[in-house]
PAZAPA-4460 file (N, C-alpha, C; in steps of 0.05 Angstrom, whole numbers, plus 32768, in hexadecimal, padded with zeros to 4 digits):
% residues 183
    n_x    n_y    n_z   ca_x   ca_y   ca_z    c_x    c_y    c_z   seq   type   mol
   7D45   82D4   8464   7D5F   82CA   8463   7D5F   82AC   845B     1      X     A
   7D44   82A5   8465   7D48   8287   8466   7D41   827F   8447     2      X     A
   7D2D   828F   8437   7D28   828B   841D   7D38   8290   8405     3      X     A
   7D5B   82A0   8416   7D69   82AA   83FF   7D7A   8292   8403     4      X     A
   7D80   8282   8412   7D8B   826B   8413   7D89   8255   8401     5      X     A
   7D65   8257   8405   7D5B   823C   83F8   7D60   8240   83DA     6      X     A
   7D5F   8259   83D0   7D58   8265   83AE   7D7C   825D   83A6     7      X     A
   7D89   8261   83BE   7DAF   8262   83BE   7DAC   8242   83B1     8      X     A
   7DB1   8235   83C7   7DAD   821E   83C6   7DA3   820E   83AD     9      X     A
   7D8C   8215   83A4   7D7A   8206   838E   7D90   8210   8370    10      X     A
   7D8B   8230   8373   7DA5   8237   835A   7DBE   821F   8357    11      X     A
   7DD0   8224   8379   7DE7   8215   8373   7DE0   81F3   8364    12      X     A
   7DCB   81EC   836A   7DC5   81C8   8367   7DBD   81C3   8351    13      X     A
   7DB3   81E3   8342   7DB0   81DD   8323   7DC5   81E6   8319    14      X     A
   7DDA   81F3   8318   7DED   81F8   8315   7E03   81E0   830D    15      X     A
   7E04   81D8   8321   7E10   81B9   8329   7E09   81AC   8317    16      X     A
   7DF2   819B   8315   7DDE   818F   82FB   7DE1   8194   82DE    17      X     A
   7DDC   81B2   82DE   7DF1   81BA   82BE   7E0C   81B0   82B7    18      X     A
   7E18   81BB   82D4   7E36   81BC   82D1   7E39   818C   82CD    19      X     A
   7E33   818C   82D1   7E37   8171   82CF   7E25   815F   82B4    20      X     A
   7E07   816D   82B4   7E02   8166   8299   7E18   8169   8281    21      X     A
   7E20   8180   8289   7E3A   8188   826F   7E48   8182   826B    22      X     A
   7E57   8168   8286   7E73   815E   8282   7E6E   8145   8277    23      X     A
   7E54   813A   8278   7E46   811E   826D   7E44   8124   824B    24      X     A
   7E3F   8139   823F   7E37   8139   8228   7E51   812D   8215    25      X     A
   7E44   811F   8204   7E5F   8110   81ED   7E61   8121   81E1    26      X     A
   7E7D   8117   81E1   7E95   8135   81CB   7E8E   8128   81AB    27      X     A
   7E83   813F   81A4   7E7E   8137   8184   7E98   8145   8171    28      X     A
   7EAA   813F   815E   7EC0   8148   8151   7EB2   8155   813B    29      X     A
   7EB8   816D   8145   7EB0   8182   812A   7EC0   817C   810E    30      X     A
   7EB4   8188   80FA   7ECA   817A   80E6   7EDD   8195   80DC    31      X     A
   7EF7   818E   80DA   7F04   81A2   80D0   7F0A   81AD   80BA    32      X     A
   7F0A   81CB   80BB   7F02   81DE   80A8   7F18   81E0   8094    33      X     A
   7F15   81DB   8073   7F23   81D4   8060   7F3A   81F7   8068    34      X     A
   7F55   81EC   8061   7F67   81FC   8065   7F65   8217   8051    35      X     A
   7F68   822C   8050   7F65   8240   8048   7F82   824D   8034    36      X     A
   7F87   8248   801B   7F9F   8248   8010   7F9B   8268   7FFF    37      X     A
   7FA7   827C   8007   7FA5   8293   7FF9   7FAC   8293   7FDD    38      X     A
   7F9C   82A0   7FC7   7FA9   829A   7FAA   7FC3   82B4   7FAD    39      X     A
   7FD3   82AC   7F9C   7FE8   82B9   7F9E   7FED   82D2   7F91    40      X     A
   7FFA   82D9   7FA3   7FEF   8303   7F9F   7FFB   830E   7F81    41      X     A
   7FF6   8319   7F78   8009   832A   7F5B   8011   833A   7F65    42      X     A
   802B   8342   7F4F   8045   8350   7F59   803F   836B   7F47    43      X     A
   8034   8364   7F2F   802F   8372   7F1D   8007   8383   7F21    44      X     A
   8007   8396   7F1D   7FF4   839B   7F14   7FE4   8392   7EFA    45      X     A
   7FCF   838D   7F02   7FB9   837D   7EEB   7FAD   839D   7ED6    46      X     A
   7FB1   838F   7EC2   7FAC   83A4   7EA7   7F8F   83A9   7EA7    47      X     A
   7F8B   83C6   7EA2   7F78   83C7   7EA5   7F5E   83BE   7E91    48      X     A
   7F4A   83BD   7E9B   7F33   83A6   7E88   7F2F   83BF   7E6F    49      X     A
   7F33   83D3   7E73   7F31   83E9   7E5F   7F41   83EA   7E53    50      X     A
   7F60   83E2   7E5A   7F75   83F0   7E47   7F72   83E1   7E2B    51      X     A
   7F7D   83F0   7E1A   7F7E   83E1   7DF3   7F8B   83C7   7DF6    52      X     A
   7F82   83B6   7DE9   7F8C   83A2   7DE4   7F89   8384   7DF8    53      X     A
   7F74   838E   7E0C   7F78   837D   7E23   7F64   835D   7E1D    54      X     A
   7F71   8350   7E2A   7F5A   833B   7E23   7F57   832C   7E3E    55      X     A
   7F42   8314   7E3D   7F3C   8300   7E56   7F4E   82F5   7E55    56      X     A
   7F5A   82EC   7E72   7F6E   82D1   7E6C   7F60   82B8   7E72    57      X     A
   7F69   82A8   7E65   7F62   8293   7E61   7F5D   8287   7E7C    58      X     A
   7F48   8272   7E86   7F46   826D   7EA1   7F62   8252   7EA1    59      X     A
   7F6A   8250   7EB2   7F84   823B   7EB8   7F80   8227   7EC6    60      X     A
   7F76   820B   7EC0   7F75   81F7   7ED3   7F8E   81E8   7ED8    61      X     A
   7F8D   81DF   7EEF   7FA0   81D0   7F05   7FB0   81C2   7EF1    62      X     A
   7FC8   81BF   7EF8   7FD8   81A0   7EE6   7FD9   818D   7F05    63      X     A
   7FD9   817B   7EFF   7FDE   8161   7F13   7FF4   815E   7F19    64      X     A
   8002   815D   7F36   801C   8154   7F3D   8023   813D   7F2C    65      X     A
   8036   8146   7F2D   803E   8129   7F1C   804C   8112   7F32    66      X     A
   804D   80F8   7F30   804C   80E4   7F36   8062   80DD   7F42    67      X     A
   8073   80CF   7F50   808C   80C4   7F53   8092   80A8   7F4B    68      X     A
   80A1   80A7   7F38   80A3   8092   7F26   80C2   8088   7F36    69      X     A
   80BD   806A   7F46   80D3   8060   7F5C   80DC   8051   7F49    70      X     A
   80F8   8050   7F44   810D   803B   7F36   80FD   8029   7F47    71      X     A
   8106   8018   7F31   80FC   8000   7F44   8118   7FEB   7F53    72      X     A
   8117   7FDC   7F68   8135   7FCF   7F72   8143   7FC0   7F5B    73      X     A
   8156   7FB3   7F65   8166   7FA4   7F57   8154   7F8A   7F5A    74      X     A
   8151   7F84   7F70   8143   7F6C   7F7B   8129   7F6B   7F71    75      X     A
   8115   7F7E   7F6B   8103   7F7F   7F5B   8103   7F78   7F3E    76      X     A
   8117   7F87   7F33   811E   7F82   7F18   8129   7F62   7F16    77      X     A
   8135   7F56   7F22   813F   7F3A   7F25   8124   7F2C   7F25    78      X     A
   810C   7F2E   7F39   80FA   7F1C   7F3C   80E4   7F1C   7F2A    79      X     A
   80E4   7F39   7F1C   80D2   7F39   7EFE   80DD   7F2A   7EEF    80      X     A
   80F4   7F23   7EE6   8106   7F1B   7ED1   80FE   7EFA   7ED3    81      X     A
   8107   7EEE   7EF4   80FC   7ED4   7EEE   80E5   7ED4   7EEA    82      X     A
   80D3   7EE1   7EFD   80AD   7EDC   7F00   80A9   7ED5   7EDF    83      X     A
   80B3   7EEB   7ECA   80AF   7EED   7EAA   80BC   7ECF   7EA2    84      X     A
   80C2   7EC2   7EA7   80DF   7EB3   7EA7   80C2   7E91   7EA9    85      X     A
   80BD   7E94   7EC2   80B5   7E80   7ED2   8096   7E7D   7EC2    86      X     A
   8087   7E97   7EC2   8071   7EA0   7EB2   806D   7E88   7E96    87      X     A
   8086   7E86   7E89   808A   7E83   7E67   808C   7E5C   7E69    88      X     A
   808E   7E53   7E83   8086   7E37   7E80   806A   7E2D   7E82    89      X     A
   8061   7E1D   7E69   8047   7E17   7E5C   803A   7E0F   7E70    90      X     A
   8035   7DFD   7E8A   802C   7DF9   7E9F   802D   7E15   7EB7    91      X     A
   802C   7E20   7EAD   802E   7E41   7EC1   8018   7E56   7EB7    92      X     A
   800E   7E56   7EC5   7FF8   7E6D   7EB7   8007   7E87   7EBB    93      X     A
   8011   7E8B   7ED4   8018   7EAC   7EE2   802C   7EA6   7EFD    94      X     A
   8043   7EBA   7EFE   804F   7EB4   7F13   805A   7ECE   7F28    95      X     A
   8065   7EC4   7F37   8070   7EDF   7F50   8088   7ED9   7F5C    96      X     A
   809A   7EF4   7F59   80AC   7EE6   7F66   80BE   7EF9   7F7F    97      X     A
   80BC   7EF4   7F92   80D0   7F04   7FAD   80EF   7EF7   7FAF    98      X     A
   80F9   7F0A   7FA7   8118   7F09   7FAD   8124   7F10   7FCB    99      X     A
   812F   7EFD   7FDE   8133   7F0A   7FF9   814C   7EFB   7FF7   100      X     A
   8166   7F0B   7FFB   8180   7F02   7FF5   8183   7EE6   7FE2   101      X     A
   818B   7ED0   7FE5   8197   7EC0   7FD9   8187   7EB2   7FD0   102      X     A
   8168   7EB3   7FDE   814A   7E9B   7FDD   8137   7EAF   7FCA   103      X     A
   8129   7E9F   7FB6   8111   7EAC   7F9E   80FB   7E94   7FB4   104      X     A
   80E6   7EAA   7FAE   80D4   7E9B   7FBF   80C3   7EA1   7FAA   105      X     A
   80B5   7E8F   7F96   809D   7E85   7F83   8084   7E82   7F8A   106      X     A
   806D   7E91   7F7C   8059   7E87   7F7D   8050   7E83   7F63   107      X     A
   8047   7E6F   7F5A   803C   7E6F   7F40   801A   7E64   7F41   108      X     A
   800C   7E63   7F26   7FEE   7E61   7F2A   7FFA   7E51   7F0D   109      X     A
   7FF1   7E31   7F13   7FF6   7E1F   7F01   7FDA   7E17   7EF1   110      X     A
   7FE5   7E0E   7EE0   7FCA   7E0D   7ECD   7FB8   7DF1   7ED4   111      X     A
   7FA0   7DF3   7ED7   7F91   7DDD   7EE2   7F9B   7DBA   7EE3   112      X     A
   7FA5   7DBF   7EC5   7FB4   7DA2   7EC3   7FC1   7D8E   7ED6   113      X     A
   7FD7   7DA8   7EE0   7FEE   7D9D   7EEF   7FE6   7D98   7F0C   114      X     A
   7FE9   7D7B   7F10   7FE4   7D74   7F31   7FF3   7D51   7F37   115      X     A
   7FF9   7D56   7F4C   800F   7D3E   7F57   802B   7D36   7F50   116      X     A
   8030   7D23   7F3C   8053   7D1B   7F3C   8053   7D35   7F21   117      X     A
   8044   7D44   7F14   8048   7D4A   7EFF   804B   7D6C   7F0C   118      X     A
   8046   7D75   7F25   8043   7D8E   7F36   8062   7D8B   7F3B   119      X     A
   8067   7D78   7F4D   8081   7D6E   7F51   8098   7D7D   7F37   120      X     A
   808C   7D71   7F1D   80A0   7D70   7F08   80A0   7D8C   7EFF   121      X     A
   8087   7D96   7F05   8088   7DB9   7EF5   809C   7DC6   7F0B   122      X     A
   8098   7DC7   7F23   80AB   7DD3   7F3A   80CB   7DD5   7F32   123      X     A
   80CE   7DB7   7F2C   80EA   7DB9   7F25   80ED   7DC0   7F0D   124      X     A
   80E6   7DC5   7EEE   80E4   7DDA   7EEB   80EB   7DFB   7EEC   125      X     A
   80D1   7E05   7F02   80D9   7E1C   7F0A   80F0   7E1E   7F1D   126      X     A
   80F1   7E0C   7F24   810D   7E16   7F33   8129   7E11   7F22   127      X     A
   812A   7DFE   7F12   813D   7E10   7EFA   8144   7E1F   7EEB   128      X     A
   812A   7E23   7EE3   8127   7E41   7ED6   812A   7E55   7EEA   129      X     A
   8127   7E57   7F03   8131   7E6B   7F16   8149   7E6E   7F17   130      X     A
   815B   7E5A   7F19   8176   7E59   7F22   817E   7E63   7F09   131      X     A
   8173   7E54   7EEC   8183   7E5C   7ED7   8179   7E7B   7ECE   132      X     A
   8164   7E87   7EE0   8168   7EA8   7ED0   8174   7EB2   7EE3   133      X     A
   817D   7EB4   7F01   818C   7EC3   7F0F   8199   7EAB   7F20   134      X     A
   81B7   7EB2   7F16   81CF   7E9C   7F21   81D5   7E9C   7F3D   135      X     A
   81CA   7EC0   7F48   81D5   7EBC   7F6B   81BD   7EAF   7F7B   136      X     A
   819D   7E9D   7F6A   818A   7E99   7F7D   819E   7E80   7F87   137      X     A
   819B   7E72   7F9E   819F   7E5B   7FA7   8184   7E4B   7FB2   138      X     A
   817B   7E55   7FC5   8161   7E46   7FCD   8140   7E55   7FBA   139      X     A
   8136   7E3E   7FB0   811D   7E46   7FA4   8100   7E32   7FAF   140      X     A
   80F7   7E51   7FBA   80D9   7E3C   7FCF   80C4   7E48   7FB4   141      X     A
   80B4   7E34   7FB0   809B   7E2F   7F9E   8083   7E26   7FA8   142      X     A
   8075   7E3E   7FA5   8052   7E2B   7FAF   8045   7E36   7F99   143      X     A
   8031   7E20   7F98   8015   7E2B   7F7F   7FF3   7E2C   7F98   144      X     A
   7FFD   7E34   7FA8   7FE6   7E3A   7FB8   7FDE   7E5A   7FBC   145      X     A
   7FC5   7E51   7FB5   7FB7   7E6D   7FA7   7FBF   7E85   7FBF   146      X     A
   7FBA   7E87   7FE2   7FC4   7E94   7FEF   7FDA   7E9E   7FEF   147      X     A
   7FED   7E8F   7FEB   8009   7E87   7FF4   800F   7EA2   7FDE   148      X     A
   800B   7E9E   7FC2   800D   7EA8   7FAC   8006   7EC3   7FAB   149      X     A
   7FE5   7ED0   7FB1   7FE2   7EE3   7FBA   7FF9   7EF4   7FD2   150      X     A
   7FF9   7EE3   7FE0   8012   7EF6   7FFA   8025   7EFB   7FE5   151      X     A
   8031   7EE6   7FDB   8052   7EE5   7FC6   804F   7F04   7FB1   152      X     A
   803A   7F07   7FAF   802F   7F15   7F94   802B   7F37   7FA5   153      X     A
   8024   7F34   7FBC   801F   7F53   7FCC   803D   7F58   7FD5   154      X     A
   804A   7F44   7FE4   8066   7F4E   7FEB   8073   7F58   7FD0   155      X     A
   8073   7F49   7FBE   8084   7F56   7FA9   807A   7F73   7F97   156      X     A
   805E   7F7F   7F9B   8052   7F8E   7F98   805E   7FA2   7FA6   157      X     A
   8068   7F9C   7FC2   806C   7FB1   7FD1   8087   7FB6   7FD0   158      X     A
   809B   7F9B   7FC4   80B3   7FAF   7FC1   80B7   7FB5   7FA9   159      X     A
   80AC   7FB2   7F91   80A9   7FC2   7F7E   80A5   7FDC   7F82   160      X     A
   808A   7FEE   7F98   8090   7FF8   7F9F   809B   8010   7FA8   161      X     A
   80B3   8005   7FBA   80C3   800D   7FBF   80CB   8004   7FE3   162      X     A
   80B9   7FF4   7FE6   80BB   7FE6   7FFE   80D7   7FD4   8005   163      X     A
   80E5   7FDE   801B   80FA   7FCC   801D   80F6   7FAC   8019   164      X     A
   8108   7F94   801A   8100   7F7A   801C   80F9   7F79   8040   165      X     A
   8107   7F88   8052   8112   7F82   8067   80F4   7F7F   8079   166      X     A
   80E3   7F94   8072   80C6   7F9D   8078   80AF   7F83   807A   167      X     A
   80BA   7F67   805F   80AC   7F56   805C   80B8   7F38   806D   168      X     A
   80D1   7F47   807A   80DA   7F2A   807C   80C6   7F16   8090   169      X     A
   80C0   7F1C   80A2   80AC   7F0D   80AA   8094   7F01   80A7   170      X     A
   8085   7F02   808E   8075   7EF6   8079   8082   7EE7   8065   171      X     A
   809C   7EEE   8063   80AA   7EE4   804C   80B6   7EC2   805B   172      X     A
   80BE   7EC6   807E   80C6   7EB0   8087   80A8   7E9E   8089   173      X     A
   809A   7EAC   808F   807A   7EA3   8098   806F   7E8F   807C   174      X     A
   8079   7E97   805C   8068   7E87   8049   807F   7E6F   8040   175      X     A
   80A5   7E73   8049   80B4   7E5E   804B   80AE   7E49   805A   176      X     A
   80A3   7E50   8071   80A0   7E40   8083   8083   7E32   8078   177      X     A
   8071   7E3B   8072   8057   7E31   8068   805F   7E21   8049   178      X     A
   8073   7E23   803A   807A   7E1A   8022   8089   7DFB   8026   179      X     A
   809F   7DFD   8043   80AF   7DEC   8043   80AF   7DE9   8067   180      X     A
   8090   7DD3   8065   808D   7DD4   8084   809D   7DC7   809F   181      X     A
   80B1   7DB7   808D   80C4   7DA7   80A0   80DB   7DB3   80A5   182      X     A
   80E0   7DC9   8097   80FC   7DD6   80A1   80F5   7DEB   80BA   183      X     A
***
């Protein structure tokens, strides 16, 4: 009796030991199995490979979804128009431009030349030429800093798009505020 205890016992303690080795083991994520799309059944019976006249059909490869081609905004179309606008003055290599209600916020990449009272003079400038290609801008912020320009250049990327403006406003206050640090 006393030996069917001990054999009890020793079972249950390896038991235990398993049972707990097993709850230690790391969960490895199997990978999931590509979905299974049935080809689509015929309605018709297939001609037979013997009958007169029959031939191979041609094998048929895939056409490609086609694309969704997003109008682009009003506000987009406005800020290409100056960017092209702003672009075409001889001290401007390349420019960007975000429309967020009444304010064009500029980035341009000026040609090595331009630096100090003469940066000054190109600015004003672009900001005439802003006002004079779209009459409702009122405030126009301008930086030629390469960062600054990059961000100017992805926000307007993204509402081209099709990204609201509303999505950017907080980067958009974030490079005003970095453009025009005393207000």
């Amino acid at each position: 009796m006393k030996k069917i205890k001990s054999i009890i016992t020793i079972m249950l303690i390896g038991i235990m030991i398993m049972v707990s080795m097993a709850g230690c083991k790391t969960a490895t994520k199997k990978p999931t199995p590509a979905r299974y799309t049935p080809a689509p059944t015929r309605t018709t019976p297939a001609p037979s490979k013997t009958a007169p006249g029959y031939t191979t059909p041609a094998p048929t490869t895939p056409t490609p979804a086609p694309t969704a081609v997003r109008k682009p905004t009003p506000e987009s179309v406005r800020a290409s128009k100056i960017a092209s606008n702003v672009a075409k003055i001889p001290e401007v290599n390349k420019a960007t431009v975000v429309i967020s209600g009444t304010n064009a916020i500029v980035g341009v990449d000026m040609k090595a030349r331009v630096q100090g009272a003469h940066e000054t003079d190109v600015k004003k400038k672009i900001e005439k030429t802003v006002k004079d290609t779209d009459k409702s801008i009122k405030r126009v912020y301008i930086t030629a800093d390469p960062d600054l320009y990059k961000r100017i250049d992805n926000i307007a990327k993204g509402i081209s798009e099709g990204r609201p403006v509303s999505e950017f406003a907080k980067q958009i206050s974030e490079i005003i505020k970095r453009i025009t640090p005393g207000m």
